[in-house]
Structure formats: C-alpha cells, structure tokens
C-alpha positions, -999 to +999 in steps of 0.1 A: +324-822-819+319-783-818+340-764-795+324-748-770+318-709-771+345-687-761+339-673-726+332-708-711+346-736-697+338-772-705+328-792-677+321-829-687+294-825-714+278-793-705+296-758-711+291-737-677+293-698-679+319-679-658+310-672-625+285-697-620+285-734-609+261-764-613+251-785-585+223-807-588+217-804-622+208-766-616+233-733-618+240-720-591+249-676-589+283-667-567+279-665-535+287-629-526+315-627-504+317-609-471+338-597-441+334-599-405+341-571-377+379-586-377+382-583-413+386-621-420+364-638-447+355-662-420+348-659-382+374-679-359+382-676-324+421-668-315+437-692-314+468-700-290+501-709-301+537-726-281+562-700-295+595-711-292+624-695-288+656-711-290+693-717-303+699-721-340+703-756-359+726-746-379+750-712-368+755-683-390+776-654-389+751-631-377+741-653-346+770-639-332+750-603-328+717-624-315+711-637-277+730-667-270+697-691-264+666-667-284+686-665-318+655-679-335+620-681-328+593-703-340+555-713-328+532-743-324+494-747-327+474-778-318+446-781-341+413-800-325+420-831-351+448-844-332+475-827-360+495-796-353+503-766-376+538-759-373+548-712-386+585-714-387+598-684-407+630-696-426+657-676-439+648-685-481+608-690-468+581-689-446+569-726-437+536-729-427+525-769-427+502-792-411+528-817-388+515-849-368+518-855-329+554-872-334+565-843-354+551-816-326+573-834-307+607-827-322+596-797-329+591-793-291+622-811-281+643-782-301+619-757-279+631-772-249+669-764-256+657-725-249+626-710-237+584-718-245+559-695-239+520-702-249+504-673-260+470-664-274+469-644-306+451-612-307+425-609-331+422-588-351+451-574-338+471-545-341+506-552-365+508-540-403+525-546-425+546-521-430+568-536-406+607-532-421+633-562-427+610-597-425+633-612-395+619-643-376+607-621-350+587-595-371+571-625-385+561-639-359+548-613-339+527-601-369+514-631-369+503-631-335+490-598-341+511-576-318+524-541-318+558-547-307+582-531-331+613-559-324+639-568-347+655-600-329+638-631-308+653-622-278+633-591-277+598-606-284+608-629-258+609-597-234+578-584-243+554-614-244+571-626-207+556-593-193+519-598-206+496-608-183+480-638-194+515-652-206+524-693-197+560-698-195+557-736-207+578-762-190+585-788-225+593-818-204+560-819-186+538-810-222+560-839-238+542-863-213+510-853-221+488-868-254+497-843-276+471-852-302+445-846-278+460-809-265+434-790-281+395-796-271+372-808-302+364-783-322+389-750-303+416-736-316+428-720-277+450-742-249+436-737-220+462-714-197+467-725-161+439-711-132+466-683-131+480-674-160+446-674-180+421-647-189+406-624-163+433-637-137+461-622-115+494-638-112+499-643-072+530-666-059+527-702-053+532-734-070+531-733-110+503-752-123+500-781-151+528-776-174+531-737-166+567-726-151+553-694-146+524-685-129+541-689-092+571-666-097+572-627-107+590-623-135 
C-alpha cells in the first residue's frame, strides 16, 4: 500500500486535504467562522442560574477570615432537557459538568444550609479577566458577567441582593417542584416571580412561587 502524501490525513480509503471535509462523497471548504454583537461564536440568550452561597464541606484554615454561612459560593443552571449544569469553582479546579435532576438536588440541599439567589447572567457582560487571585467569588461573578470587584462570597452575596430583578430562592419550596422540568423547552432563563422579574418594581406583600424576596425590602 503507498502511504499517503505528507500534508494529509487518511480517512478510510480516501486521503482528504487539510482544511476540508467530505460529506456526501463531495469536499466540502471550511466554513468561515464568525462573531456576533456579544462576541460569542454563537448567539444564546442569558441564561439564569441558582447561585448558592453557603457553609463549607469540609473547613479550612482560612474559613476562619470568611462569613460564617457565605464561605463558598457555587451556581445552578437548568438546562431545557431535564439535566442541569452544575459551575462549582474548586480549590485544585474549576468543575463545570452536566448533573441529573437527583444530583440538582443535593446540590440544592447543600444551598439550603445558607442562602439562594436566582440570577440572570448579563450578556455580554462587563468582567475581564484581569480580575486578581481566582477566589470562588471572582469566578463566579465573571461568569455571570458582573463588574463587582469582590474577593469573598459574602460580598457577591451583598451585591447581587441589591439588584433589582434579584429572587431570593426559598430551596424547600424549589425541592418540591419537578426539577427536570424547571426550565421551558428550548430556554435557558427561569422565569422570576411577577415581582422580581424584568421591567418590575419590588412593592411589599406576599413572596411569590418559590421567591422569599419579592414581598420584603431588603
């Protein structure tokens, strides 16, 4: 058998040149890739996450300089499927994984030892990355693309309670509800509450659905 020419790649019995694919029997040119407005290779709408802040697993020495509840923050995104995606920013790593329903839920159940808030990310947002030390709280507020320059959870805490369109999240009452059916076919955003949601004003009353904070001033 002769090798095939240097500068190609063999793929089954036919030799296909760099930077081209067959489909069909036919080659195909790379498609040229593009950016949208937000700067994303693709176009998605933002998406809303359960970011939890809570009490560590396991304590270290430095927890002793952090809040006593939000030492550690994490976050939560139903995705239309029924599965979740689970950004928990380790010490050694950043985890970002695909969980089920039952897994959202222990995830969940640790959120409900301190405090939940669902929160819409901002795209395309205004962090960088030139940010400093890569604590949990940086991370996730990069993620969520906010400005807030905060080192520790308690402090990202502070500063998402006061936005306008904020849900404080009361866990018992989301663990009741069919948590693989959270998110609407095909969206990426929970709903907020009548008040807490876009384009509303927080008044007094009774909270709504699973919302703890919509009928107090905080």
């Amino acid at each position: 058998m002769t090798a095939p020419k240097q500068g190609s790649r063999q793929r089954g019995s036919r030799a296909v040149k760099p930077g081209r694919s067959s489909a069909r029997g036919g080659d195909i040119e790379a498609v040229k890739l593009g950016f949208n407005p937000d700067d994303s290779l693709v176009r998605l709408e933002p998406g809303s996450w359960f970011v939890c802040f809570v009490p560590p697993i396991a304590r270290q020495w430095w927890h002793r300089l952090l809040h006593p509840v939000h030492a550690h923050v994490f976050a939560l995104h139903p995705e239309p499927g029924g599965k979740w995606t689970v950004f928990e920013p380790w010490w050694t790593r950043l985890l970002v994984a695909t969980i089920a329903p039952e897994q959202a839920a222990k995830f969940l159940r640790w959120g409900a030892q301190g405090d939940v808030l669902l929160v819409r990310e901002a795209v395309p947002g205004g962090s960088t990355q030139l940010r400093g030390l890569l604590t949990c709280a940086l991370l996730a507020a990069h993620m969520l693309g906010r400005t807030y320059f905060v080192w520790t959870p308690h402090q990202l805490y502070r500063r998402l309670i006061r936005e306008p369109n904020v849900c404080r999240v009361d866990v018992s009452a989301l663990l009741k509800m069919d948590l693989s059916a959270l998110a609407k076919s095909g969206s990426r955003t929970v709903m907020a509450c009548d008040e807490c949601g876009p384009g509303s004003e927080r008044r007094r009353g009774t909270a709504k659905p699973f919302c703890m904070h919509c009928g107090r001033d905080q």
